[in-house]
C-alpha positions in Angstrom: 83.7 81.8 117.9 80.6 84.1 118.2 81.5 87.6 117.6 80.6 89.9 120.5 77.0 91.7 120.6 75.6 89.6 117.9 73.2 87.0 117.7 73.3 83.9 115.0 71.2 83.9 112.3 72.7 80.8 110.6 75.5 78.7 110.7 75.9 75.9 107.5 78.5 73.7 106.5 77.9 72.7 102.6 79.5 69.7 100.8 80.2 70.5 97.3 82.1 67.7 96.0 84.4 65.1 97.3 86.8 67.3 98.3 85.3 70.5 99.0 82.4 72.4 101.2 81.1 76.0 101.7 81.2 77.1 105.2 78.2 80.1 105.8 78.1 81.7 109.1 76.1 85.1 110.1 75.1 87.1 112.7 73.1 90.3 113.7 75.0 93.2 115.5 72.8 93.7 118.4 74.5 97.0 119.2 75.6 99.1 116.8 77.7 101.8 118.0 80.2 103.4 116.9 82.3 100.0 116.8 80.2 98.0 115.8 78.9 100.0 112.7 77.6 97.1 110.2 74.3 95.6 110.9 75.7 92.1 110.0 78.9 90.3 110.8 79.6 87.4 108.2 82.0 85.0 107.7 81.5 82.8 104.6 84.2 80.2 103.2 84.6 77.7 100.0 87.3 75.5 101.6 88.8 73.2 98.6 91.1 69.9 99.2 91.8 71.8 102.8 93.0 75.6 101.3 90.7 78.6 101.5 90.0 79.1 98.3 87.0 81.8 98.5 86.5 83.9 102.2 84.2 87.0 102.9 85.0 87.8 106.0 84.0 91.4 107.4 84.0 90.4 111.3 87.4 92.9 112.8 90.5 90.0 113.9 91.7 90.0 117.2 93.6 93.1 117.0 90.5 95.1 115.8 91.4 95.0 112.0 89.7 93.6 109.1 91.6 90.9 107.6 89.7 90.2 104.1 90.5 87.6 101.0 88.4 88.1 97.8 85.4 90.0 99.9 81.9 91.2 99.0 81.2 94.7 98.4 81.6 96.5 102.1 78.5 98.1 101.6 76.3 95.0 101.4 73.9 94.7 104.5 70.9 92.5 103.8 71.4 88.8 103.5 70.3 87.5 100.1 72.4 89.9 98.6 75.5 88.7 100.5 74.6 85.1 99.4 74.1 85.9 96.0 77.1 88.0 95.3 79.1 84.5 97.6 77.2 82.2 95.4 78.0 83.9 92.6 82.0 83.9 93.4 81.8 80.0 93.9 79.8 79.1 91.1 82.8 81.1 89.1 85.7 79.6 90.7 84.0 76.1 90.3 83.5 76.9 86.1 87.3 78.1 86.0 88.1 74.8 87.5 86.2 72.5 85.0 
């Protein structure tokens, strides 16, 4: 679902392995009042044998909150770093695995 006042910058779904792929989705706030405050919305996911196992989420829930597991920094608001600090959390959980 496409948050509200945004528009999609990319949306990827990433095998990595048999039983595991990297879901990256983001958008750009196209208004950014007072509620909508970040410049980007993001939701990025390693899903493993069918569990979340890695989410930055900053995109508010239904009821307005933020509902966060293992997120990036709040204050990160340009792209490659996003990716690089997500990158760098799956590439970590994928050498604690081995």
């Amino acid at each position: 679902m496409k948050p509200e006042n945004t528009e999609e910058l990319f949306n990827a779904h990433l095998k990595q392995g048999e039983q595991a792929f990297v879901q990256l989705r983001v958008w750009r706030v196209i208004d950014t009042t007072a509620e909508h405050h970040a410049h980007l919305r993001y939701r990025l996911a390693l899903i493993v044998g069918g569990v979340c196992v890695l989410h930055f989420n900053n995109a508010p829930d239904k009821k307005g909150s933020r509902d966060r597991l293992n997120t990036a920094a709040d204050s990160i608001q340009d792209i490659p770093a996003l990716l690089t600090e997500f990158w760098q959390r799956v590439d970590d959980y994928h050498g604690e695995k081995q």
